[in-house]
C-alpha positions in Angstrom: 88.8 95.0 50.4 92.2 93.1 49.7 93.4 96.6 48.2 96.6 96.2 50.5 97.4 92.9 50.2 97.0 93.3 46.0 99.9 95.5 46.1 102.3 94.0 48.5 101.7 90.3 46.9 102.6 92.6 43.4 105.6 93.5 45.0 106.8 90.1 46.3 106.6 89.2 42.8 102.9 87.0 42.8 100.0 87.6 40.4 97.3 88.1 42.3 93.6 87.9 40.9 90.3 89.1 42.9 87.1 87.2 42.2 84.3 89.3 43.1 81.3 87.0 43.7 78.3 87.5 42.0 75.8 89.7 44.0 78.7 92.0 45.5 81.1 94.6 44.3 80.9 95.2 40.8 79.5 91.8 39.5 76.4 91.1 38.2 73.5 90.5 40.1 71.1 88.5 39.2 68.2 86.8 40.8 69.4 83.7 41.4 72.9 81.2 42.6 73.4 82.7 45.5 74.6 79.1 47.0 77.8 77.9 47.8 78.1 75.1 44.4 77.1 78.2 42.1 80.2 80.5 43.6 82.4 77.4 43.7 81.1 77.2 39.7 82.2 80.8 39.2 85.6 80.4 40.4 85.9 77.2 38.7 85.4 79.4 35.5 87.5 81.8 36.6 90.1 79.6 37.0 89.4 77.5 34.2 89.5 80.5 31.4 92.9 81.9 32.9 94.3 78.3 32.8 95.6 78.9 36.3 97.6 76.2 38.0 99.3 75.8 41.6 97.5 78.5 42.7 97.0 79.6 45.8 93.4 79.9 46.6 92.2 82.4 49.4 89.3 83.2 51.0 88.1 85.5 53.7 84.9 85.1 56.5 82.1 83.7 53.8 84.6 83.3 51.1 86.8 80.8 53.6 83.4 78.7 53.9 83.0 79.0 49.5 86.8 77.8 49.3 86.4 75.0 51.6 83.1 74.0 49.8 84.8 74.5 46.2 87.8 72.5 47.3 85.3 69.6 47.6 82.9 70.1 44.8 86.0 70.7 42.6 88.6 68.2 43.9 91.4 71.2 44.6 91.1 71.6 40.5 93.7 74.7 39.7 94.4 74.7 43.7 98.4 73.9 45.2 97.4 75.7 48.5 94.2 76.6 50.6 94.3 79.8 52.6 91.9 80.7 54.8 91.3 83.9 56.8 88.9 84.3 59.4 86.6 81.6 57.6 83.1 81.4 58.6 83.4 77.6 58.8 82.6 74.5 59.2 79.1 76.0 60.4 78.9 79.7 61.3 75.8 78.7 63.6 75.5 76.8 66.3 74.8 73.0 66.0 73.5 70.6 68.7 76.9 68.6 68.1 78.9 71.8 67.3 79.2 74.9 69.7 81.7 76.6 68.7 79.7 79.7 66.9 79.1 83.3 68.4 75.3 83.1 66.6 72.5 80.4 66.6 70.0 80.0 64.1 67.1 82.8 65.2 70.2 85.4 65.8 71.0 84.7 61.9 67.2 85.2 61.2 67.1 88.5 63.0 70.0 89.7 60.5 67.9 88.3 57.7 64.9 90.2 58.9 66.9 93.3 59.8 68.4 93.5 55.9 65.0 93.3 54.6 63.8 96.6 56.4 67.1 98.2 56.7 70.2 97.1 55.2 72.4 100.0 56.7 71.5 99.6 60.1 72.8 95.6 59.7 76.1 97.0 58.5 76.3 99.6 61.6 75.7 96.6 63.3 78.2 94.2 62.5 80.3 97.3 61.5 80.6 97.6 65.2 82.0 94.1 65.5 84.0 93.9 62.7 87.3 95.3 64.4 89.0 94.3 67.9 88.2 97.8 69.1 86.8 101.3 67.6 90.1 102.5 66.8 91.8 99.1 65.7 91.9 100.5 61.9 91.6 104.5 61.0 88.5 106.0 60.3 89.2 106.6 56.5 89.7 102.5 56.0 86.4 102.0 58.2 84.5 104.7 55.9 86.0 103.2 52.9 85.0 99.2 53.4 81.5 100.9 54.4 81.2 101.9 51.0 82.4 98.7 49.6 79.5 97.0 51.8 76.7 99.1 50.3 77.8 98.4 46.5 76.2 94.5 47.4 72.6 93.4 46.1 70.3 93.6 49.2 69.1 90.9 48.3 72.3 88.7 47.5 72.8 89.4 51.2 70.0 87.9 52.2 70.3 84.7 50.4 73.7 84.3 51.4 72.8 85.1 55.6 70.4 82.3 54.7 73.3 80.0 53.3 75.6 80.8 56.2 72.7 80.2 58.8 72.0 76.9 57.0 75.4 75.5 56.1 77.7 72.8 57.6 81.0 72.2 55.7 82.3 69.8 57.9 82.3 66.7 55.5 84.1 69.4 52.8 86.6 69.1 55.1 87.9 65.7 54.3 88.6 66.7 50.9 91.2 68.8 52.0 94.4 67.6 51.3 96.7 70.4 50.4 98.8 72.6 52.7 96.1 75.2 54.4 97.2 78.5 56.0 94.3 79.8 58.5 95.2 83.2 60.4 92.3 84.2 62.6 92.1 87.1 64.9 91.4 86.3 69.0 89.4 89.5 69.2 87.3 88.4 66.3 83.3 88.7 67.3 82.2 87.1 64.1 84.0 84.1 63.6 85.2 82.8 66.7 88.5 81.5 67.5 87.2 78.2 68.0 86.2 77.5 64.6 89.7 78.3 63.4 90.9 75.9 66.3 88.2 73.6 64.7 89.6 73.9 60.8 93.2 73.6 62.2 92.4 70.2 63.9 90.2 68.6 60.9 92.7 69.7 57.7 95.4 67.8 57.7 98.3 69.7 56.8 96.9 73.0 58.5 99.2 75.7 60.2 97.1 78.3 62.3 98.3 81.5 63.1 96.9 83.4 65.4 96.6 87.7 65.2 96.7 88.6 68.8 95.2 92.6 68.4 92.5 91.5 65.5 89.1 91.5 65.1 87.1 90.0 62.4 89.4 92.8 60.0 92.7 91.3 60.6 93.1 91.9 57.1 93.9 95.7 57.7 94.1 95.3 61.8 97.3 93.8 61.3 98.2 93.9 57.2 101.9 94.0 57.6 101.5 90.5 59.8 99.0 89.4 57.5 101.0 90.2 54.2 104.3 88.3 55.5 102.5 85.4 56.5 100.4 84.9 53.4 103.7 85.8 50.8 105.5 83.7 53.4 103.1 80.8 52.5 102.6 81.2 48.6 106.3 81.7 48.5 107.1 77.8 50.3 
């Protein structure tokens, strides 16, 4: 996915490593941890066998929530910066207390429901949503992260609509305590711009930038904006 920010971080002179989590991509898939402290494990490995330090951690939509959650299951270990893009956090759903999500609880089980009959048809579906407009990103870059979609475990997608249905990272939050870059679209039908509003005024330290013509994709909506501000940030 991060294809076109790999190359311009290269460029800018940053090593940049991609940690595909177990389930997706080209990882294993097994039939279990698919939780938010087994994926927080795995990057502490990561991190731990490279013998990074200062890095700058990112993570995008259900990796913003697994960064926030390893930042307080790990105490920041390896971690000088936090950035987070279009996180699907503190809580993706709706709480009584919290109401600030697109998507209660029973429109997360339909998802769950839908991906256990027909896995395609929930990617049309939230393929549909995932940029500010049908022609916010080429076709060939829509095809493409199609593709990447359907190399996931059907079943790692399950588990994990049932961890972002069920998860509320708001006390994570407090053990925050490094400088935190969030850049969130206002088009974004995902994640909404409230929850970034929400992150921005319970991290401490937090710069939010909004992307005025993105979607949930603001990745690729907007790289060149989205490069410059993250090698802006790393670089500082």
């Amino acid at each position: 996915m991060y294809e076109y920010q790999y190359g311009a971080l290269a460029k800018a002179g940053f090593r940049a490593i991609g940690i595909t989590m177990r389930g997706f991509g080209h990882s294993d898939k097994p039939g279990a941890g698919y939780n938010y402290d087994t994926y927080a494990d795995d990057i502490k490995s990561v991190l731990d066998q490279l013998q990074l330090d200062n890095a700058v951690l990112g993570g995008f939509s259900m990796g913003g929530a697994i960064a926030i959650h390893y930042m307080n299951r790990h105490h920041g270990s390896h971690v000088g910066k936090l950035a987070l893009f279009a996180a699907a956090a503190p809580c993706w759903t709706k709480q009584p207390d919290f109401p600030y999500s697109f998507f209660t609880k029973e429109d997360i089980n339909q998802l769950i429901e839908l991906a256990s009959v027909n896995r395609p048809a929930l990617y049309e579906e939230f393929g549909k949503k995932f940029t500010a407009t049908s022609t916010s990103v080429p076709a060939g870059i829509a095809a493409w992260l199609g593709t990447i979609n359907l190399k996931a475990s059907g079943f790692a997608v399950q588990q994990m609509l049932m961890v972002l249905r069920d998860a509320d990272e708001r006390e994570s939050l407090k053990a925050i305590k490094v400088n935190t870059l969030i850049l969130q679209g206002r088009l974004d039908s995902i994640v909404s711009y409230q929850l970034a509003e929400q992150l921005n005024k319970a991290i401490p330290n937090s710069k939010l930038v909004p992307f005025e013509k993105s979607g949930h994709a603001l990745f690729v909506e907007e790289a060149d904006k989205f490069n410059k501000e993250l090698i802006e940030f790393a670089g500082n």
